[in-house]
C-alpha angles and dihedrals in degrees: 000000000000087000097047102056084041085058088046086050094048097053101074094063087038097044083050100046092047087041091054087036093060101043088055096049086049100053096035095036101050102032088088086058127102098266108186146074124312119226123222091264115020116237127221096264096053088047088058096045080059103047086040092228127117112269093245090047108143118241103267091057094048091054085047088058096041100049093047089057096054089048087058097042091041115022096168087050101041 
């Protein structure tokens, strides 16, 4: 019971610091993202916004990027 209401106490300050904590991951985290609309077939610019590499970026780059992104999208797949 006394834990209880001390883990109830303690919530408020908790709920407020996670709640401040992901608003900042969110703005800071996905402002370096594409952000824009997607054309039927995506064209090889779009696919390197995405990817955050140069257009003419040589293959090796491209597989880092995309590696990394799907690191990032699926952490238990890689």
């Amino acid at each position: 019971s006394f834990s209880g209401r001390y883990a109830f106490h303690l919530w408020k300050p908790l709920e407020q610091a996670i709640t401040e904590t992901a608003k900042r991951i969110s703005t800071s985290s996905l402002s370096s993202y594409y952000k824009g609309g997607f054309e039927q077939k995506m064209s090889r610019r779009e696919a390197s916004l995405i990817l955050g590499v140069s257009p003419s970026a040589g293959k090796a780059k491209i597989k880092t990027a995309h590696r990394r992104i799907m690191i990032l999208n699926h952490p238990d797949k890689g």
